[in-house]
N, C-alpha and C positions, 0 to 999 in steps of 0.2 A: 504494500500500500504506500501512495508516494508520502511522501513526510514536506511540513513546511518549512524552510528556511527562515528563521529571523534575520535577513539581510536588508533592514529598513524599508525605504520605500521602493517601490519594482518587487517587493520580492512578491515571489507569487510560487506554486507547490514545486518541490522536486522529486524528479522519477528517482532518483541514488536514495540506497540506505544511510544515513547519517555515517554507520560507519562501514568502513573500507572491510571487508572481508574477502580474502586471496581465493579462499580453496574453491567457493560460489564460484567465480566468475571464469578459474581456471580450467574446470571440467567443462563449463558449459561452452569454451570458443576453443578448447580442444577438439573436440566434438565436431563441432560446428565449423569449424577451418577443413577438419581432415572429409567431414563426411558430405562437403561437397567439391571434394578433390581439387582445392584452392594452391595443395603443396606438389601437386603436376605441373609439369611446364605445359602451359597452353598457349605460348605465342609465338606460332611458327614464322614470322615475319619477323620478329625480335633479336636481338644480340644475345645468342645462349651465355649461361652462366650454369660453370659447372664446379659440383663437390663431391666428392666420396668422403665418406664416414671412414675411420678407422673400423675396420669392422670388430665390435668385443667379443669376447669368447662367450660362445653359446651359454655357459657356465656361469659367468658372473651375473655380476649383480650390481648396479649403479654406484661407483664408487666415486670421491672426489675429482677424480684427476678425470672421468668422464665428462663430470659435470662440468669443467673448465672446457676443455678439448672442444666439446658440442655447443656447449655456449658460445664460445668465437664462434667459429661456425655458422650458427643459427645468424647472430650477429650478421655475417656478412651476406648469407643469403637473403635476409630479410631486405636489407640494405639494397641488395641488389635487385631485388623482384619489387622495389619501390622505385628504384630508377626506371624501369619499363623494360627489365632483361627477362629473357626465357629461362630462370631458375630450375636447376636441378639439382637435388640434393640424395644422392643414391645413398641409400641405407642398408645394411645389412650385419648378417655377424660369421660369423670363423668359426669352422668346426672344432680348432683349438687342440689336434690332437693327442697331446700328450694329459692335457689339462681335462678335458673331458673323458679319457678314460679311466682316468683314476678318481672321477666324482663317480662312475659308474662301478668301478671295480668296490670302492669302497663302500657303497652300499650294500654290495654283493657282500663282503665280508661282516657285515651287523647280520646278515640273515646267517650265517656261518659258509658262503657260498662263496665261489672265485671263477675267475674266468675260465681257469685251464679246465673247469669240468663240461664246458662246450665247445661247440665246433667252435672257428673262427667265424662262421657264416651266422650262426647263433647269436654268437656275442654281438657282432657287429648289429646283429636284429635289434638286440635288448637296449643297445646305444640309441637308434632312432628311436623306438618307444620312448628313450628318458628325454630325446631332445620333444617330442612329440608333449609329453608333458608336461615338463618344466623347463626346459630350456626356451630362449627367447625370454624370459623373466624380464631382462633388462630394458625390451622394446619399449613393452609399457612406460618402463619409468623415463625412458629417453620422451614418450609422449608429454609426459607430467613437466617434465624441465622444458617443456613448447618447444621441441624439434621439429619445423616445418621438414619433414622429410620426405621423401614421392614415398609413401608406406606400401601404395599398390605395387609396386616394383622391386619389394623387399628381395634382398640377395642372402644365400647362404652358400658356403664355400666347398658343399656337399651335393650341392642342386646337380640334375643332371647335363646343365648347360656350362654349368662352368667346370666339371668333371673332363667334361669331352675336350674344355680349353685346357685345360692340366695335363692333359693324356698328350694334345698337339706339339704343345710346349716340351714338353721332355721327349717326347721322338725327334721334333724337330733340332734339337738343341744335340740330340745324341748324334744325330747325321753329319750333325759341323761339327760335331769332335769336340763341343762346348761342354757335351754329359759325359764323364767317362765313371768306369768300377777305379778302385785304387785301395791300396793298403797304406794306409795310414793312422796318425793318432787321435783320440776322439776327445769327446767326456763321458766318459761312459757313467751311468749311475749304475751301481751293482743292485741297486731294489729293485729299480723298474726295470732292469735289463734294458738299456736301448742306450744309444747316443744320443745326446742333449747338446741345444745350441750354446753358446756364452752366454746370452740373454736369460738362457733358467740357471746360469751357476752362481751361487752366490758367495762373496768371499766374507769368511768368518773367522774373528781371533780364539785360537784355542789355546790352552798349555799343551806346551809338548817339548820334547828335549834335543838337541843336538849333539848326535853320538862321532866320535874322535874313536876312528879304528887306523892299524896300521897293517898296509898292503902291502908284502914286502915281495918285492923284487925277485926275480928267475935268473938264476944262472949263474948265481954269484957277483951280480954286476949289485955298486953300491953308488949312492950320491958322492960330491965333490966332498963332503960332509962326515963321509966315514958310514952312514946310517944305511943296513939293506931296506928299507922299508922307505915307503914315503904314507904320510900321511893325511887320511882324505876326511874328509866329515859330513853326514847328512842328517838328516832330521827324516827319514825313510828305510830305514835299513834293511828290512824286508825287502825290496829291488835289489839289496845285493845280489840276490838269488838270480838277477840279469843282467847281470852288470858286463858289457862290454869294450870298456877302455876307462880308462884313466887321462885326463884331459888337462893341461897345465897350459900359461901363457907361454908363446915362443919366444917373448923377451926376458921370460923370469931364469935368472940368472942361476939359481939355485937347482934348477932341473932340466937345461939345455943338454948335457952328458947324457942323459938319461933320453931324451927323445927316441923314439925307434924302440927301445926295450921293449921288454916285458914283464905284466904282474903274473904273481902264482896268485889268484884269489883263494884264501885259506878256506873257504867251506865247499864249494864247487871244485877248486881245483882247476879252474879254467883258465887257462892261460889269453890274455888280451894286453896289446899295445901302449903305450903310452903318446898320446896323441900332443901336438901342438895346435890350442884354438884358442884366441881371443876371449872365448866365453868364460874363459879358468884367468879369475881376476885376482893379481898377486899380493892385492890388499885386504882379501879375504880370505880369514884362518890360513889356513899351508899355502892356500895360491894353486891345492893341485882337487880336482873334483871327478869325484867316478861317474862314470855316463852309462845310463841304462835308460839306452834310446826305444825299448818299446814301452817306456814307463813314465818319460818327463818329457813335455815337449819341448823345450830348452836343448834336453838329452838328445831329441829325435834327431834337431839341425843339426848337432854336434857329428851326431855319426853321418848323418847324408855327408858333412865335407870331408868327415874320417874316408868316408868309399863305401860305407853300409849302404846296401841296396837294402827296401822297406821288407822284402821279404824274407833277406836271412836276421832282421833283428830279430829279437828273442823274447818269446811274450810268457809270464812266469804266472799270470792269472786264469780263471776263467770267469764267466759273468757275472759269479757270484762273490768274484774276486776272492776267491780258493786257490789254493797253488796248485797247479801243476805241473806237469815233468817240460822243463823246455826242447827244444827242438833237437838240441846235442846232448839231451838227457843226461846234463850234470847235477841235476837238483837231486841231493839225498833222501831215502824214502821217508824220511822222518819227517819231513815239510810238505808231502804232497798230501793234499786234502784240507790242510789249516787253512783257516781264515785269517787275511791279511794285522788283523788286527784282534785283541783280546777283545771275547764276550763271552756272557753267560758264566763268568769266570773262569774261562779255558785260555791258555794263552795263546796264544795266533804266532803266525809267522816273524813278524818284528821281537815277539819278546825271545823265541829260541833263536835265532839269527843273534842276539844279543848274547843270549848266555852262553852261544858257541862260541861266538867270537872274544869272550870274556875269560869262557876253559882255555880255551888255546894261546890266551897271553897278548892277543891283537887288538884288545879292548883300551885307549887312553884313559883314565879316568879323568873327571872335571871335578878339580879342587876349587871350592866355594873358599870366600871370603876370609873364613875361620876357618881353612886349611882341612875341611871334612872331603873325603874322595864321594864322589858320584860317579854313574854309569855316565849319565848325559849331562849334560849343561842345559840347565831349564830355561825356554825360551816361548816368548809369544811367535806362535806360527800364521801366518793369513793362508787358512784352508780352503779350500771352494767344496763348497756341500751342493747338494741338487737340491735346486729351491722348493722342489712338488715330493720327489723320495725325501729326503729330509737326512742322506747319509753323505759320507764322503767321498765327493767323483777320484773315481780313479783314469784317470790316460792310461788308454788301453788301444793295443794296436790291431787293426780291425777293418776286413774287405767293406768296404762302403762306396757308394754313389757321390760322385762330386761333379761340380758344377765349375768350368774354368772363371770364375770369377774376374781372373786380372784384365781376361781381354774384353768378359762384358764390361767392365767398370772403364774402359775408357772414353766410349759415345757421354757415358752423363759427366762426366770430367772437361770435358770439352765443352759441353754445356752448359755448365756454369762457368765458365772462365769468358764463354761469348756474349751468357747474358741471357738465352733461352731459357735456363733454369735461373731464376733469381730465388736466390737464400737471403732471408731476411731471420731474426739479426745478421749483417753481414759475416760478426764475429764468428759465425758458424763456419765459415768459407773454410779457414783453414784446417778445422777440426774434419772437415767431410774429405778433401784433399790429401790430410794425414793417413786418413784409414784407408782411404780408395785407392792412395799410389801403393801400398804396404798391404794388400789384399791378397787375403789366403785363399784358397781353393774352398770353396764352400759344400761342406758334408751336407746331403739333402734327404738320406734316408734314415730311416727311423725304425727301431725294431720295435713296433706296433701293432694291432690288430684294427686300429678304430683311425681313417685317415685316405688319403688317395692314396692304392697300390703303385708298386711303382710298374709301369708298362715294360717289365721284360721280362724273358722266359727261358730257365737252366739247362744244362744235359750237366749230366753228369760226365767225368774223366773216365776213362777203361775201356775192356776190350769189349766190341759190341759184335754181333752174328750176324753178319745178311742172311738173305733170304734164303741162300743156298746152304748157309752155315759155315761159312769162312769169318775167322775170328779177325776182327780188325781193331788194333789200337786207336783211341778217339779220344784227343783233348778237350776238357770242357770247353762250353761255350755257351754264348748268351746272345739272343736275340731281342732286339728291342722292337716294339711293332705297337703301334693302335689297339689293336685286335689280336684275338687269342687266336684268328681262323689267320691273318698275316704271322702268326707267330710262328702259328705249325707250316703255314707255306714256305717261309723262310727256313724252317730246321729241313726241311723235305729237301727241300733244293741245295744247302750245304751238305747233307748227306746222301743223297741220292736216293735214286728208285730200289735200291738194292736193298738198301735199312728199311723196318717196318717203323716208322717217326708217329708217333701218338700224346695228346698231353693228357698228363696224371696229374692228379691233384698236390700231393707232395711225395717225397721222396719212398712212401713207404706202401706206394701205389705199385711199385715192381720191384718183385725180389733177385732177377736175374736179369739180363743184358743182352737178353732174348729181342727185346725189342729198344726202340730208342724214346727215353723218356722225354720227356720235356715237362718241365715244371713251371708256375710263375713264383717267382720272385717274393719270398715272405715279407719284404718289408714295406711300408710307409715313405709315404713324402715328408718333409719338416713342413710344416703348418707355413710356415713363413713362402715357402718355394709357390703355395697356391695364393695365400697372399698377395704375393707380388704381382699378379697378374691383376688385381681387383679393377685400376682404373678403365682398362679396355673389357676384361673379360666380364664384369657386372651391364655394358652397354649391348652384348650380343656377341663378341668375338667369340670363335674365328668366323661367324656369320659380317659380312659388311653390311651391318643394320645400318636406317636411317638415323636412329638412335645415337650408333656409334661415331658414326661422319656427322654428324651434328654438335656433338657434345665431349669426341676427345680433339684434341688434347683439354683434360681438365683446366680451370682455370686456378684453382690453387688446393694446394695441400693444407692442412693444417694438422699437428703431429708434435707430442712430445719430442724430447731432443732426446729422448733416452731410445727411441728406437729408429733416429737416423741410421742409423748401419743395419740393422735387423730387418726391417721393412723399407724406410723411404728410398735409400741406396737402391736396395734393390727392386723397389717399383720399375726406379730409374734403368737400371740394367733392361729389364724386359721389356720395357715399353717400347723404349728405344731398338730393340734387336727384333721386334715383332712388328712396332706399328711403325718403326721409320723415324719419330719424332718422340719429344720428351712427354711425359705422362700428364706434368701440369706444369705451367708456367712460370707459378709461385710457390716456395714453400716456405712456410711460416712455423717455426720454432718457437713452442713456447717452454716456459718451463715448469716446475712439481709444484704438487699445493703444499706447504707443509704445516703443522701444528700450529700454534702463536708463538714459541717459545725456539721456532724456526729449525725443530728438529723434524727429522724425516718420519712420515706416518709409517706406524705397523701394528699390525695387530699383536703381538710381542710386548711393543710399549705400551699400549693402552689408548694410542693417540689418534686411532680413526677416526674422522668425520662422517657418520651418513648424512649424504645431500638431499634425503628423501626427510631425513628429521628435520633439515635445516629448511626444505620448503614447507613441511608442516608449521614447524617455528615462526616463519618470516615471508613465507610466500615463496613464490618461483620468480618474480621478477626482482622480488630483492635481492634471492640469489642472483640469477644472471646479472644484475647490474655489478651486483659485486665483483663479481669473477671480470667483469668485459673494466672495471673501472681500476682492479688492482692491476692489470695484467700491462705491465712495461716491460715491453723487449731486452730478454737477456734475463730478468731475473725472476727468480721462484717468489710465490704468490701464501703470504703467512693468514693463516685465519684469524679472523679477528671478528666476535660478536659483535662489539661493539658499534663495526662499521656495518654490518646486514643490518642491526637494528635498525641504524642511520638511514640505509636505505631505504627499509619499511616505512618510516617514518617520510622518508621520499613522496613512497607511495601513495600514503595518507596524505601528506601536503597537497599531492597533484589533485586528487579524490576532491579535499574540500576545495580546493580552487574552484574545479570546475562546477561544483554545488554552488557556488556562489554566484559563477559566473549565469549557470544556465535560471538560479532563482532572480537574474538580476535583468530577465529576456536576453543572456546573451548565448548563440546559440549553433549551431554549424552554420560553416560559413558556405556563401553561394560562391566565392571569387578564387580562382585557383591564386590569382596575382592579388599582390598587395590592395585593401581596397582606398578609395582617396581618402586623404587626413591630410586638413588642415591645422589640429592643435598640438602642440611642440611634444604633449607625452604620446600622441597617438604618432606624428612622426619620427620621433627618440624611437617604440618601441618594434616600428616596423625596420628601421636602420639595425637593432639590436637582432632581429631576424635576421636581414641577410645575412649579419656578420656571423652568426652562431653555422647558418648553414654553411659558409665559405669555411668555416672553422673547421668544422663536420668533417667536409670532404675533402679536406687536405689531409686530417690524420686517419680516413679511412684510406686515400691512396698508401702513405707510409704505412699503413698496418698497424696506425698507433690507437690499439684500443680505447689505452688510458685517456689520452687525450682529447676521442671524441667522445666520450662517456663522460668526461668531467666538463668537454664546452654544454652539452647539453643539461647535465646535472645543475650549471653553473645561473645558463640563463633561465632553466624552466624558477627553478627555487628563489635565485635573488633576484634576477633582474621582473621576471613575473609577478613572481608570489608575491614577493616580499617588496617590493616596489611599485610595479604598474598598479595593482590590483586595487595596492591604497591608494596611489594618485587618483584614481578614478572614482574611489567610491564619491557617491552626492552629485555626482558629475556624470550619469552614466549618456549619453543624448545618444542617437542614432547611429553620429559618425563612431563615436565610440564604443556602442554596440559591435559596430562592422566589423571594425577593428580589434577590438577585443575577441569576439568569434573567431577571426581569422587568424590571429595568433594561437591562439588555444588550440586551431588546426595541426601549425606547423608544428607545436609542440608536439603535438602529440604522434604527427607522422616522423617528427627526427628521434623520439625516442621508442616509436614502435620497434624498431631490431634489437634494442634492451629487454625494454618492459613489456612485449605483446599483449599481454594479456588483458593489466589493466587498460591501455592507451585503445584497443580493440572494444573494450568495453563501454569504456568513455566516448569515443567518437562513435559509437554507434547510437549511445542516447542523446547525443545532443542534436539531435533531430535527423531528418531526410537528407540527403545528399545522394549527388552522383557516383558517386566512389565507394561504392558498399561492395565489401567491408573493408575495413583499413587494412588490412593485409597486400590487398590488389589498390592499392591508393596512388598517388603521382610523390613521387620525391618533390619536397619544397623547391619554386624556382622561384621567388619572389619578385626578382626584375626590379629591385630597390636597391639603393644606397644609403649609408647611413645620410642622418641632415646632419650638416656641421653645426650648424645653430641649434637646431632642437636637441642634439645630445650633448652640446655643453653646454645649454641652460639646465637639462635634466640630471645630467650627473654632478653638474655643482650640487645641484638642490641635494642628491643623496650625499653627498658628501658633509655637507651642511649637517644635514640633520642624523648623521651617523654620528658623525662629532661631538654633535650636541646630546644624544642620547650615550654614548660613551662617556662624556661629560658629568652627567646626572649619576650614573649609577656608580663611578667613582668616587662624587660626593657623596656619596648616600641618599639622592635626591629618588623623589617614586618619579615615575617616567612620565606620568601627566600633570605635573607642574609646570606652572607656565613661568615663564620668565621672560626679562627686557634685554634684547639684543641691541647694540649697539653697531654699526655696519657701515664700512666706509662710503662716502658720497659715490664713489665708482659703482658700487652695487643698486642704483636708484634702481635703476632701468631693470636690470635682472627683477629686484625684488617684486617689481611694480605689477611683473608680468607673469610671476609664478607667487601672488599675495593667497591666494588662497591655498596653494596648497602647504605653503609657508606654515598658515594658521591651523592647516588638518593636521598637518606631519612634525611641524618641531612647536608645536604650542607655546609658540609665544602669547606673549603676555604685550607685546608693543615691539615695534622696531623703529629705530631711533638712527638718525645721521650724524646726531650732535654726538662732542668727546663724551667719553663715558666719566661719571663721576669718578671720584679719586676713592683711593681702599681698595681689597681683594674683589677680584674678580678671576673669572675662568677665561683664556684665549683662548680660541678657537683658529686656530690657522687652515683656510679653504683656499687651493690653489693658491698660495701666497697672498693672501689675503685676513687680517686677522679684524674676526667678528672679538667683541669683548662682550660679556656676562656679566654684568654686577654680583656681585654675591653677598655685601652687604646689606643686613636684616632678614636676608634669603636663610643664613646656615651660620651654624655658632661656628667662627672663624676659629679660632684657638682650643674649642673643645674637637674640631674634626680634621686641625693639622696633628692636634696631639694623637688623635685615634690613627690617623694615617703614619703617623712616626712609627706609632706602638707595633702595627702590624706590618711595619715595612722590617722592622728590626727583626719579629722572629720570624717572615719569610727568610730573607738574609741569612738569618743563623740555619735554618733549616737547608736552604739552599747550599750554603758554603759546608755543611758536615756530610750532603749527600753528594755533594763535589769532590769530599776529600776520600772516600768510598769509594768511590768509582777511578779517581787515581792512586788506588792502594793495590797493584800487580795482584799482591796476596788475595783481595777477594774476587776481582773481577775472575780471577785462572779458578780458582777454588770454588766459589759460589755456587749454586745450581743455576744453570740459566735464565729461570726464569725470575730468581732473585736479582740478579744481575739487570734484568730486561726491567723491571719493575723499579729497583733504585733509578735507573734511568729516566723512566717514566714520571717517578715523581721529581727529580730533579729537573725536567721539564718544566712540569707544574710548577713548582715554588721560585724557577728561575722568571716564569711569565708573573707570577703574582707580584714579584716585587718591582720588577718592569711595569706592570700595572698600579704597584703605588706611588712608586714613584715619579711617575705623571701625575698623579692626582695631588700630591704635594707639589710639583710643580704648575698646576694649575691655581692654586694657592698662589703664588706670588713670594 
């Protein structure tokens, strides 16, 4: 029911509830935007504007650093479908597959169940069912935070159209010799059994010890030193068990003799090299380091320049990183089958490698401080654990699928150096440059069940029967093909008509060599590898949709920096190798949201934010404002209540404006362009327009969130609210009507790409218009200038009476007190012509040309002009210097002990951060309070 405004005379009923309520108006233009398909590009005449989503893993669930991410985002498309562009905002999400199997496995395991008790065909069933039911969670909430996204066009990275792009890309890619198999080192998680990218490794401080053994030398050959032995140290010692050289600098002087020799390793017995590499740094313990290149990848480069080819290293684990026998089966039987590490309090391989090497006399010991002996020398280690298994990755040497990375990464390197790819922050430039010239072969398979198979198909090695029964030797082989039916055509025709060529499902489909198997390929793609393709393959590729030739190249990316290498790099790779050209234009970096106390969220610390609480709390526009108004290029974004409040508080502001405005007949405007104004505040505030909108769009070209989020924050609240809205009350005449409507327009169309929700709400009840709804509206073009006269008669005036009410509340005066100004004869003509609002806004009491009497008075300095204040019989002169003294002294005092605090090394290092953050804080405060009485004593005289 509408309610009446008390806005004096004019006022008459308003449709708005008195007050502002977010979640009301939220769900209702939710709704009501998508379900008449406003977030489709419909304007084929238009300048497309194109975005793909990051797509989130099926799995999660709206977490902060989405709700930044989609906010920009939202941000620019709305921006952009208000200039009159053909907006497309592709949506979707990632089958995520390492991360979704183990939300399924783990369910399995509360019923007491696991994967391995079904087929792989099974399992992979039971994964659709759970995406079928709960997966997608996120969509929703990406609705609620007002993601204008095409939802009808929703993409998943399992769909069977972007499958068959997956399939194209890695045959095509293996034909140019870009896809190849390779033995090399991985991350292996021994839980989940599979290689993992960097992106899941996380590094973690543990205790652990640094073991001092001595190697001693073969053959009687000794250092310059007199010592047979040299001495190596690792924090590993379990890889002794593969240890193949001993690696020292070629300039370390102390072991140049030695070069070429040989170790006896004391528990294998293996005899290996001592190598000259760079990597053995002479300022590190002995200077000499043992290298067990199927185990360290540091180790691995070592021996590639020793002359180790990948397949004679020597790998001492197996998946479950258990030892077993290496390939020269020197490992003693007493270590095969231990686990790398003590559990269950059984000791593993590190602790009997220890105590062998401890019997036999090769142990250093590490004498502490007070001269007690230890095994190791205790030290903090930075471990990498698997972020999803939760154990310690071990490098492990292992046939995998790789992708030549170096020579895709040079089309987008070029790229950004010509300017096609523009990276904003630029500082990023070099960070992307770093990684992409220094690019490793990218591992892309995954030992997985839940994920895109990779398209190619086994034989097995051995002696196979033709037809007639002649035994023939046959090296494995692998075929890579589309199609299971091209896979067997291809084994048919490498092996002839004489072989009977069939495909089995795995290897335990034939027992004998009767015939020739063909298998596919057990593993996975890396989630990332389908990924990459999102920008083309979400438009219809390898199809040439109109879709696609409309709308790639995207027009900009937007993406944390943490997964430039992981994803955006390699967008870049493929786009470029597939479509010819770069993926999107722009890529915009932003960076993490962190705590208030500017520490990194986790769920570990306790310091999660949900963005789904914080729009319940404070609305969705308060959020988004926030995120689009903290968000300066280059640095992380710290939460802070305080400011969401602020913005809510925004939103309530704008709310009662326009209650006021619409109870005052002021109402949508009919004029897209400015309409005429003849009186100085109706010309002031149409000048303040153009300028907000010029403001606008210059830091939406730069990308500068912050900056057009705070020009509009800036004029809606002070120069509107808080200004025009009182110049005009008791004044409202027709011109002024117009005009007032028609700003209240622009407002609300320059901050629709923030706040949609409520400015959709707003401009829809303030009557009929052409432009319904504000979604599909014209971006502001006003065709104005500021007036040079009307806004410096107008902004004296605030100036003026900002002064003068700074003035009052210094004294202790209440703010509708009037008082006698005193104003130099120069100001006639100003005063003459803005006397009324003179009388509304700084409540004088008289204005005067003549000197001001003699005694305390208050100056006022406007543009170099000083107004004078009597303040005689106004305020007890010497009772309220004395009170300003009183409280100037213990801000002061307060001030200068939180000064000495914060330069005291000892606490700021020591402190807990957020005490730290907080001394600050008030050191702020009590630094401005005394700033602030001390004016007021100086206003005093």
């Amino acid at each position: 029911m509408p309610l009446r405004v008390p806005a004096g005379k004019g006022a008459r009923l308003c449709r708005w509830k008195k007050t502002f309520d977010p979640a009301a108006i939220e769900a209702k233009w939710s709704h009501e935007w998508e379900s008449r398909g406003l977030y489709r590009p419909a304007r084929p005449d238009a300048q497309p504007f194109t975005i793909v989503n990051p797509p989130p893993n099926v799995t999660g669930a709206l977490h902060i650093g989405h709700a930044l991410d989609n906010t920009l985002q939202d941000v620019l498309v709305r921006y952009e479908r208000l200039r009159g562009k053909d907006a497309l905002w592709v949506v979707g999400m990632d089958h995520a597959g390492i991360a979704t199997q183990m939300v399924v496995e783990r369910q399995m395991e509360a019923r007491q169940d696991k994967r391995t008790n079904y087929s792989r065909e099974d399992f992979v069933e039971k994964v659709w069912q759970w995406k079928a039911e709960s997966g997608g969670q996120i969509t929703g909430q990406l609705r609620r935070l007002g993601c204008s996204m095409d939802w009808s066009r929703e993409q998943f990275t399992m769909d069977p159209h972007f499958t068959r792009a997956v399939v194209k890309v890695f045959v095509d890619l293996h034909k140019k010799g870009l896809i190849y198999r390779d033995k090399r080192l991985v991350n292996w998680d021994p839980k989940l059994k599979t290689a993992i990218s960097d992106l899941e490794v996380e590094t973690v401080e543990v205790k652990g010890g640094f073991w001092h053994f001595k190697y001693p030398l073969a053959d009687g050959v000794t250092l310059d030193d007199g010592r047979d032995y040299i001495e190596v140290a690792t924090t590993r010692p379990e890889t002794m068990l593969a240890d193949m050289a001993v690696a020292v600098h070629p300039d370390d002087a102390r072991y140049k003799s030695v070069i070429g020799k040989e170790i006896l390793q004391p528990i294998t017995g293996r005899r290996f090299k001592i190598v000259a590499d760079e990597h053995a740094d002479p300022e590190l313990g002995s200077g000499a380091v043992k290298i067990t290149p199927g185990h360290d990848f540091n180790d691995f480069e070592v021996g590639k320049r020793a002359g180790f080819k990948a397949a004679e290293m020597l790998n001492m684990f197996d998946g479950d990183a258990n030892v077993i026998q290496t390939a020269d089966g020197l490992v003693p039987q007493e270590y095969l089958g231990l686990h790398r590490f003590k559990r269950d309090g059984i000791d593993g391989a590190r602790e009997l490698v220890v105590a062998r090497m401890k019997e036999a006399g090769f142990l250093i010991p590490h004498v502490d401080k007070d001269g007690n002996e230890q095994d190791a020398e205790p030290r903090t280690i930075q471990t990498p654990f698997g972020d999803r298994g939760g154990v310690v990755i071990e490098p492990w040497l292992t046939d995998q699928w790789y992708v030549d990375a170096e020579t895709l990464a040079q089309p987008p390197m070029q790229a950004v150096r010509d300017g096609r790819i523009n990276i904003v922050p630029k500082t990023w430039e070099k960070t992307f440059f770093n990684w992409m010239e220094n690019i490793q072969p990218w591992c892309v398979s995954r030992q997985l069940w839940w994920g895109h198979r990779i398209p190619a198909w086994h034989t097995l090695a051995g002696t196979y029967k033709t037809k007639r029964g002649q035994s023939v030797a046959m090296d494995a082989q692998i075929f890579v093909a589309e199609t299971e039916q091209e896979a067997l055509k291809q084994a048919q025709e490498k092996f002839g008509s004489e072989f009977e060529v069939r495909i089995v499902n795995d290897l335990t489909d034939w027992s004998s060599y009767e015939i020739v198997g063909v298998y596919r390929d057990p593993d996975v793609l890396d989630t990332w590898f389908s990924s990459a393709l999102w920008p083309f393959a979400t438009l219809g590729w390898p199809e040439n949709t109109e879709l696609l030739r409309r709308h790639y190249p995207n027009d900009v990316l937007i993406s944390g920096f943490d997964i430039l290498f992981f994803w955006d790099a390699r967008m870049a790779m493929q786009g470029m190798e597939f479509m010819g050209d770069v993926p999107w234009k722009t890529l915009y970096l932003h960076g993490l949201v962190r705590a208030p106390d500017g520490a990194k969220m986790s769920k570990s610390k306790g310091n999660v934010v949900d963005p789904l609480g914080l729009i319940d709390q404070y609305g969705a526009d308060a959020l988004r404002f926030f995120m689009a108004a903290m968000e300066s290029q280059g640095r992380d974004i710290k939460m802070d209540d305080a400011r969401l409040a602020g913005y809510r508080n925004f939103a309530t502001k704008l709310w009662n404006a326009a209650r006021f405005c619409e109870s005052n007949g002021i109402s949508a405007s009919t004029s897209f362009e400015a309409p005429p104004a003849s009186l100085p505040v109706n010309r002031w505030i149409i000048g303040e327009v153009a300028a907000t909108v010029a403001a606008m769009e210059s830091a939406f070209a730069a990308y500068r969130f912050d900056e057009a989020a705070n020009a509009i924050y800036s004029f809606a609240w002070d120069r509107f609210c808080d200004w025009y809205l009182e110049l005009i009350k008791g004044a409202i005449d027709d011109e002024t009507k117009a005009v007032a409507g028609w700003v209240l327009d622009q407002i609300l169309v320059m901050l629709h790409p923030f706040m949609p929700f409520i400015t959709e709400e707003l401009w829809t009840g303030l009557g009929e218009r052409a432009d319904y709804p504000l979604i599909t509206a014209k971006w502001p073009a006003p065709a104005a200038e500021k007036d040079a006269g009307a806004s410096a008669d107008i902004d004296w005036l605030i100036k003026l009476v900002s002064e003068l009410r700074t003035a009052k509340a210094e004294l202790g005066l209440p703010p509708g007190a009037r008082l006698t100004a005193h104003f130099p004869a120069s100001l006639k003509g100003r005063t003459d012509k803005l006397s009324a609002q003179l009388d509304r806004l700084a409540r004088l009491e008289a204005i005067s040309f003549d000197p001001a009497p003699a005694g305390a008075s208050a100056q006022l300095v406007v543009e170099g002009e000083t107004i004078t204040v009597p303040l005689e019989g106004v305020i007890d002169i010497a009772a309220e210097r004395e009170r300003l003294t009183k409280a100037l002294a213990a801000a002061t005092k307060e001030r200068d002990s939180l000064a000495g605090r914060l330069n005291n090394p000892s606490f700021v290092e020591r402190a807990k951060p957020e005490a730290v953050e907080k001394a600050r804080a008030d050191h702020a405060a009590k630094e401005a309070e005394a700033d602030r009485l001390t004016a007021a004593l100086a206003r005093l005289g």
